[in-house]
C-alpha positions as a Markdown table, in Angstrom:
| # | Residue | x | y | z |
|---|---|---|---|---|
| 1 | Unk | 102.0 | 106.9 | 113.4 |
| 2 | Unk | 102.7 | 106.5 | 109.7 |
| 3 | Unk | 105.5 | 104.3 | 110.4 |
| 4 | Unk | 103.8 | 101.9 | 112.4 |
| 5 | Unk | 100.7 | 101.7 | 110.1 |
| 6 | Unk | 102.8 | 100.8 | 107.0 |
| 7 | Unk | 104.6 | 98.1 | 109.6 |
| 8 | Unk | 101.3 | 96.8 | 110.3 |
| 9 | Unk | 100.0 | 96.9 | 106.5 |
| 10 | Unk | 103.3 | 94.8 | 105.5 |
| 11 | Unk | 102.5 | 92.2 | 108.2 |
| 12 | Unk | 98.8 | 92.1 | 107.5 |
| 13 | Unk | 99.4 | 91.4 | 103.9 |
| 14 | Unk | 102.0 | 89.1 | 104.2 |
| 15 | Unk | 99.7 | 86.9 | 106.8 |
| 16 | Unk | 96.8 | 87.3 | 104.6 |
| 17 | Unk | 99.1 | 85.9 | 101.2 |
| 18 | Unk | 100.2 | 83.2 | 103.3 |
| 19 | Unk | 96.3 | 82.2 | 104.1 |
| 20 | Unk | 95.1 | 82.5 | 100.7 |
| 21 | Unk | 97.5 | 79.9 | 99.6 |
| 22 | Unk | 95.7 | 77.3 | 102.6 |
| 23 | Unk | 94.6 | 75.2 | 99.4 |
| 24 | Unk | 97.8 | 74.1 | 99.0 |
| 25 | Unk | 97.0 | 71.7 | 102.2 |
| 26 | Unk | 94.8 | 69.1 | 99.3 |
| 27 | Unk | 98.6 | 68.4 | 98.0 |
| 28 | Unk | 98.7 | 66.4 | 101.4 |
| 29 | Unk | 95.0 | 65.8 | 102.6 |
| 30 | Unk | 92.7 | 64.1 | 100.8 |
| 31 | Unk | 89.8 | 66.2 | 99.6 |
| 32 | Unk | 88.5 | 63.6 | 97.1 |
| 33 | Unk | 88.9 | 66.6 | 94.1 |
| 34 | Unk | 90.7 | 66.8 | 91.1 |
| 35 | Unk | 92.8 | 70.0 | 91.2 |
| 36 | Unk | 93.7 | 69.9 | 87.8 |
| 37 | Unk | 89.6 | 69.7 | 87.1 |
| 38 | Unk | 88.1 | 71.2 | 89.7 |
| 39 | Unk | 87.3 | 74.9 | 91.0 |
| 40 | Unk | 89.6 | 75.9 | 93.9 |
| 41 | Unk | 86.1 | 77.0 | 95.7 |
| 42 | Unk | 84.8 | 73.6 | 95.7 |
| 43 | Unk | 87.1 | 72.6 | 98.3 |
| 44 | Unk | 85.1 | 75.1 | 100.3 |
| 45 | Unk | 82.1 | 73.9 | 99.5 |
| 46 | Unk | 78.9 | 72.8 | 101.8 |
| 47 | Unk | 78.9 | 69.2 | 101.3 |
| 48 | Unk | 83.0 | 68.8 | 101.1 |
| 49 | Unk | 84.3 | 67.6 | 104.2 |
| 50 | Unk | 87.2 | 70.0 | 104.3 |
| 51 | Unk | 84.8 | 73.0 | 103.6 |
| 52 | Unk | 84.7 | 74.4 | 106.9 |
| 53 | Unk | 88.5 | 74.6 | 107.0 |
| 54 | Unk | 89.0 | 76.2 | 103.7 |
| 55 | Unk | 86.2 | 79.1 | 104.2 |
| 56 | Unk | 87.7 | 79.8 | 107.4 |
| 57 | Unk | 91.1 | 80.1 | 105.4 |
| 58 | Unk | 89.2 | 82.4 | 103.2 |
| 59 | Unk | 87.9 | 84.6 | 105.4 |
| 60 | Unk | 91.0 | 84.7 | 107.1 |
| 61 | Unk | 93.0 | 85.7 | 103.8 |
| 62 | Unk | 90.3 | 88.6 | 103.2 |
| 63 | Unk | 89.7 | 90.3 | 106.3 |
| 64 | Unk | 93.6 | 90.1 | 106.5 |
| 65 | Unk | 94.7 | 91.7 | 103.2 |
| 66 | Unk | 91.6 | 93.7 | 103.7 |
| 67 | Unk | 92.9 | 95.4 | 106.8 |
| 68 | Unk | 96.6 | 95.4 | 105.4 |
| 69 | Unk | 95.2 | 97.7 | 102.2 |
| 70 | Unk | 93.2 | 100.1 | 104.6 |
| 71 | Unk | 96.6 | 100.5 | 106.5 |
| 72 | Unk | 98.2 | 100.8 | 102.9 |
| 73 | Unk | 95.7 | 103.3 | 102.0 |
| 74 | Unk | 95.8 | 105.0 | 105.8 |
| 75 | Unk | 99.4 | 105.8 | 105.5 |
| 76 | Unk | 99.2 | 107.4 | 102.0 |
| 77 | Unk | 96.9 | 109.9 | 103.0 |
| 78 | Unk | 98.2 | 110.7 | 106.2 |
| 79 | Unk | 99.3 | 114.3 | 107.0 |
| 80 | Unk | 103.1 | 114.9 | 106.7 |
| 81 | Unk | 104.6 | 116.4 | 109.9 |
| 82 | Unk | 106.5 | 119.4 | 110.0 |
| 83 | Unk | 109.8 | 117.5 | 108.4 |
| 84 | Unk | 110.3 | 114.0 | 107.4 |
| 85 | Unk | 110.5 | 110.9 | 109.6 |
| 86 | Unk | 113.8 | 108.7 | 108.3 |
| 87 | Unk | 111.5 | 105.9 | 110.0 |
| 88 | Unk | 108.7 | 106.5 | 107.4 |
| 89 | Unk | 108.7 | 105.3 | 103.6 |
| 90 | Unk | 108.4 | 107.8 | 101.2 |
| 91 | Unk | 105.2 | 106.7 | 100.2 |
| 92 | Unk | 103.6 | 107.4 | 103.1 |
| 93 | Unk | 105.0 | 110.6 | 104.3 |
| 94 | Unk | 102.8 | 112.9 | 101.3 |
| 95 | Unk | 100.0 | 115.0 | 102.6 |
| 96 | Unk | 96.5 | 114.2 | 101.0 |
| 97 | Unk | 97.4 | 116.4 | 98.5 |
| 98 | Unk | 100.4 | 114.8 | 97.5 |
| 99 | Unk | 98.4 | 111.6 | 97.5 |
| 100 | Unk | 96.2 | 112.8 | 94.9 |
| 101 | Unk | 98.8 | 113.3 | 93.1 |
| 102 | Unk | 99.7 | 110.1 | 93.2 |
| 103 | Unk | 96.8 | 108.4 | 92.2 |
| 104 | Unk | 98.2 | 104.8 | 91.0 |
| 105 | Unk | 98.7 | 104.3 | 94.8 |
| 106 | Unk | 95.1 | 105.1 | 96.0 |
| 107 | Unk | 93.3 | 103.3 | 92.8 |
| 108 | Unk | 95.6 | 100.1 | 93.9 |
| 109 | Unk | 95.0 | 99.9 | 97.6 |
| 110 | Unk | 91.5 | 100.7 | 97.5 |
| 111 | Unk | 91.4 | 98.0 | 94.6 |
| 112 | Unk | 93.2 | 95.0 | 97.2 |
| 113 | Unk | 90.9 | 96.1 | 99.9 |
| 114 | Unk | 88.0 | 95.2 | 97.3 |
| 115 | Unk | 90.1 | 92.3 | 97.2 |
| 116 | Unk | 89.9 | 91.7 | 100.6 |
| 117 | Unk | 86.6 | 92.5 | 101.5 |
| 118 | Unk | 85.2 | 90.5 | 98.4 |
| 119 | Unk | 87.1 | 87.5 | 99.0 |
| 120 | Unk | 85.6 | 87.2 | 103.0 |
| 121 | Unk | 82.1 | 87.8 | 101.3 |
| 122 | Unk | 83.0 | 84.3 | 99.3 |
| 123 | Unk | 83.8 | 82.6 | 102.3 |
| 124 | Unk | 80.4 | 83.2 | 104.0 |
| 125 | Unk | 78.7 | 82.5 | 100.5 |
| 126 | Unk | 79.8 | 78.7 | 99.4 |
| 127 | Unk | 78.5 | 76.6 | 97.3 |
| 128 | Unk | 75.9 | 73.7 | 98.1 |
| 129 | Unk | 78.0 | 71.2 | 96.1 |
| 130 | Unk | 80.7 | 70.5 | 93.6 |
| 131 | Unk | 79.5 | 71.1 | 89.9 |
| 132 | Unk | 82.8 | 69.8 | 88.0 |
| 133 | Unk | 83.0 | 66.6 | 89.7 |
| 134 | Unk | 79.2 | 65.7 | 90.9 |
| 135 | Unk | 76.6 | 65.5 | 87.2 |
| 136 | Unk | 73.6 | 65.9 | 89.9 |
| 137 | Unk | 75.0 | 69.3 | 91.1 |
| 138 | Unk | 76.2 | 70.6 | 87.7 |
| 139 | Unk | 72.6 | 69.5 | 86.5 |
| 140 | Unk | 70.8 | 71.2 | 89.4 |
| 141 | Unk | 72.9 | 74.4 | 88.7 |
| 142 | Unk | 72.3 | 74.4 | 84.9 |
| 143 | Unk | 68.7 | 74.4 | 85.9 |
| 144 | Unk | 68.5 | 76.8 | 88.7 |
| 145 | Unk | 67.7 | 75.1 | 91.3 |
| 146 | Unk | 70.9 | 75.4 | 93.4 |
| 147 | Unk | 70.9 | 77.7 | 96.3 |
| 148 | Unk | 70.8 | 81.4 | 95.9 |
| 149 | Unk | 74.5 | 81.6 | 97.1 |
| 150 | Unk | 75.6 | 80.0 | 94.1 |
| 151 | Unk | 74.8 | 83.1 | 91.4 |
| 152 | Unk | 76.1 | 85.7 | 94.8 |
| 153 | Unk | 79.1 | 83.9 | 94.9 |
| 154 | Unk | 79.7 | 84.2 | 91.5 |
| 155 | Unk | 79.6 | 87.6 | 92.0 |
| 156 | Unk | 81.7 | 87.8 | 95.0 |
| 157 | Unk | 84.2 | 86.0 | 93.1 |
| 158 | Unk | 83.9 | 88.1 | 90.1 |
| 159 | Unk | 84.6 | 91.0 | 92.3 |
| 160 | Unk | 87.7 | 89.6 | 94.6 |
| 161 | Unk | 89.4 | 88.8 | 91.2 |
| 162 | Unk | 88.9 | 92.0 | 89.8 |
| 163 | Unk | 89.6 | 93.7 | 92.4 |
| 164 | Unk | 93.2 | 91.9 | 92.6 |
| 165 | Unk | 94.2 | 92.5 | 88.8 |
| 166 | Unk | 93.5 | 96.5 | 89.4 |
| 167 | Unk | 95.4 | 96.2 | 92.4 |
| 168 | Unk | 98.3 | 94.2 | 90.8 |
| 169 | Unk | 98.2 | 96.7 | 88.2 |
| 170 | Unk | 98.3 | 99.7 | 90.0 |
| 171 | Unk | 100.5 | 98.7 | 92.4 |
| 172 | Unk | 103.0 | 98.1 | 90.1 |
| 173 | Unk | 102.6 | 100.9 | 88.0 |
| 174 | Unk | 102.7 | 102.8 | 91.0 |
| 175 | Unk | 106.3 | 101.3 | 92.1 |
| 176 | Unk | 107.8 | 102.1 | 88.8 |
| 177 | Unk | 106.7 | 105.9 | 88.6 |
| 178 | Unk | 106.9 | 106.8 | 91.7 |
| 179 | Unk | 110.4 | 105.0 | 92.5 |
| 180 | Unk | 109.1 | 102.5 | 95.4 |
| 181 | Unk | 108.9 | 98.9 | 96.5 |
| 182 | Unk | 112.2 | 97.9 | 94.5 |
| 183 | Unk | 110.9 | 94.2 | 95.1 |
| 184 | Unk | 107.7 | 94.9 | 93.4 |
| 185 | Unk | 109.0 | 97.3 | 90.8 |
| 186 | Unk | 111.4 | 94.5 | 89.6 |
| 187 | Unk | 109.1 | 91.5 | 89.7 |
| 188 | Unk | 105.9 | 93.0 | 89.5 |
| 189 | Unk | 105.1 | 93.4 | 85.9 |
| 190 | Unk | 106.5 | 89.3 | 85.0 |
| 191 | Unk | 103.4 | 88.5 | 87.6 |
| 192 | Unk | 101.0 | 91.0 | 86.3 |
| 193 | Unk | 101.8 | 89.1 | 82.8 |
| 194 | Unk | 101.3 | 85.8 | 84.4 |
| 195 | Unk | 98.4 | 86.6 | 86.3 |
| 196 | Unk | 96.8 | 88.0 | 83.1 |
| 197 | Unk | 97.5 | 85.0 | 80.9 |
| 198 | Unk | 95.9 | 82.4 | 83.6 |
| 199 | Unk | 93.2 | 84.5 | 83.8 |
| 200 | Unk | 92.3 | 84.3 | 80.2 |
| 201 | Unk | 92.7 | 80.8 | 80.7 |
| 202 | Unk | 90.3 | 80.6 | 83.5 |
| 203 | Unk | 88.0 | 82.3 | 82.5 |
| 204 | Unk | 88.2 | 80.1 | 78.9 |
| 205 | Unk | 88.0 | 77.2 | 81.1 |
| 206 | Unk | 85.0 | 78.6 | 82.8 |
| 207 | Unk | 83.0 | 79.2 | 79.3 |
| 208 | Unk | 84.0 | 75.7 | 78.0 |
| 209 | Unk | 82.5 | 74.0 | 81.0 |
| 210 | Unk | 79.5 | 75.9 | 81.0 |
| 211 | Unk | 78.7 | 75.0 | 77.3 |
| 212 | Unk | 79.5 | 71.7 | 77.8 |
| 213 | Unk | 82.4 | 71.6 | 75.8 |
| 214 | Unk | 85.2 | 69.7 | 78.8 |
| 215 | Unk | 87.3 | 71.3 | 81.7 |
| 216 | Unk | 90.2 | 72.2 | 79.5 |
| 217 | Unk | 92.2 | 72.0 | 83.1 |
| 218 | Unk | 90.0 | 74.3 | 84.7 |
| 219 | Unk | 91.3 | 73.4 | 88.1 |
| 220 | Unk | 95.1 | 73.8 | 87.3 |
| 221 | Unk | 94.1 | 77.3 | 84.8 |
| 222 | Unk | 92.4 | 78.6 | 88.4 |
| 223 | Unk | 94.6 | 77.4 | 91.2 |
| 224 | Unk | 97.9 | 79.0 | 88.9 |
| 225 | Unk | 95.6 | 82.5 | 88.8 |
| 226 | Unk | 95.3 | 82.4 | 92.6 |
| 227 | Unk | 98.7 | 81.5 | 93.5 |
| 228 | Unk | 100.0 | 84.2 | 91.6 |
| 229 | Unk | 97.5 | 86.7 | 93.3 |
| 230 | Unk | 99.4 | 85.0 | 97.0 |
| 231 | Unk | 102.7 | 85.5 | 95.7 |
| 232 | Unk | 102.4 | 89.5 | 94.6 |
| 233 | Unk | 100.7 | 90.7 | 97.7 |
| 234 | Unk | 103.8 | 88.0 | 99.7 |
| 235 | Unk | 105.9 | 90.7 | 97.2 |
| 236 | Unk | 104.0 | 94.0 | 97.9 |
| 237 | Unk | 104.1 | 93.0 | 102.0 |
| 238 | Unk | 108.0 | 92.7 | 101.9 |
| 239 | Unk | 108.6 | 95.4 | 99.6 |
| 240 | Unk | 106.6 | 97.6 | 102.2 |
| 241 | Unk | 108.4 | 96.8 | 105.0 |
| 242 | Unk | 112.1 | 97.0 | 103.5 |
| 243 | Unk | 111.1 | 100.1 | 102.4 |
| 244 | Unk | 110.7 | 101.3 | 105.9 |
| 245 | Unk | 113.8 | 100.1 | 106.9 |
C-alpha cells in the first residue's frame, strides 16, 4: 500500500503544480490586467471575465496538492511490514515511530496540505473587483465597503502562502538530513532563496500600495512568488516518484 500512496502523492502534486501555474494562460488571453501591476488573484476576481476559469484552476491546484500532501503524509506514517519493500522509498517505509523521528517530513507535508486546503478556500472566496487597476474598487476597499470576502481572502491567502514557505522549507531540510528526493535536495534550497526574496518583495509591494505610495511591480514581485511555489512542488512530485523507482 505505501508504494502506491507515494505513486499517487507524486502524481497528485505534480497535477496540482501544473494547475497552479493556469495564470500563465493571460500571456495569450486577454484579461484586460496588467501583470506586472496587478494581483495574480484579480484575474479571479467577480467582475473579471476570466474569473470563473481561474478559481476553478485554483481550486483545482488545492484540492490537488492537498490530496498529494495527505498521501505524502499517509505514507510516512504508515506501518513498516515485516521487511522492506524494494518497491517502497525509504521515506515511507518508517513506522510512526520512526516518523517522529523524523519530524522535518511531517511539519512539511502537513504545511503543503495547509497549502492545499488554504488555496481551494481562496478560490471559493474572490474578490468583488480589481483594486490595483479600478480607483472605485481600491476606494471602496480602503473604506470598507467591499464584500466580506475581501478581509477572508486575505486571510486565506495569508495562510496558503505560509503554509507553502514551511513546506518549502521543511521539505528541503528534510531531503538533505534525511538523504532523500536527490532532485529536491540539489535544487531545493536555490528556490527556497528565491521564493524568500519575492516574498519580501511582495509583501513590500503590498505595503506600498496600501499607503498609497505606487505598485513598485506588485504584479511581477507576486506572479515570480507563485511560480516558484509551482516549480518546487513540480520538483518535490518528481523527486517522489524517482525515488520509488
Amino acid at each position: 500500500m505505501p508504494g502506491k500512496v507515494t505513486r499517487a502523492s507524486a502524481v497528485l502534486l505534480f497535477l496540482g503544480a501544473l494547475a497552479y501555474t493556469a495564470w500563465v494562460l493571460e500571456v495569450v488571453v486577454r484579461t484586460g490586467l496588467d501583470p506586472v501591476r496587478t494581483y495574480v488573484s484579480e484575474l479571479a476576481a467577480a467582475d473579471q471575465p476570466l474569473g470563473g476559469l481561474f478559481r476553478a484552476t485554483d481550486l483545482a491546484a488545492g484540492l490537488l496538492v492537498l490530496a498529494g500532501a495527505v498521501a505524502g503524509l499517509l505514507a510516512t506514517r504508515a506501518p513498516a511490514g515485516p521487511a522492506p519493500d524494494p518497491g517502497v522509498p525509504r521515506w515511507a517505509r518508517a513506522d510512526t515511530g520512526a516518523a517522529a523521528r523524523r519530524p522535518w517530513l511531517l511539519v512539511g507535508w502537513s504545511a503543503l496540505a495547509l497549502f492545499g486546503a488554504a488555496t481551494a478556500l481562496d478560490s471559493r472566496l474572490p474578490l468583488s473587483c480589481a483594486p490595483t487597476v479600478d480607483p472605485e474598487c481600491a476606494a471602496r476597499e480602503t473604506a470598507g465597503l467591499v464584500p466580506a470576502t475581501h478581509a477572508a481572502h486575505a486571510v486565506s491567502s495569508g495562510l496558503a502562502m505560509t503554509g507553502a514557505l514551511v513546506a518549502m522549507v521543511a521539505l528541503t531540510v528534510a531531503a538533505r538530513r534525511y538523504g532523500l528526493w536527490r532532485p529536491l535536495a540539489r535544487t531545493g534550497p536555490a528556490l527556497v532563496a528565491l521564493e524568500l526574496a519575492a516574498t519580501a518583495w511582495t509583501l513590500a509591494a503590498v505595503a506600498a500600495f496600501e499607503a498609497g505610495r505606487g505598485l513598485w511591480s506588485l504584479g511581477a514581485g507576486q506572479r515570480l512568488q507563485v511560480l516558484l511555489v509551482a516549480v518546487w512542488t513540480g520538483v518535490l512530485a518528481v523527486s517522489v516518484a524517482r525515488e520509488r523507482r
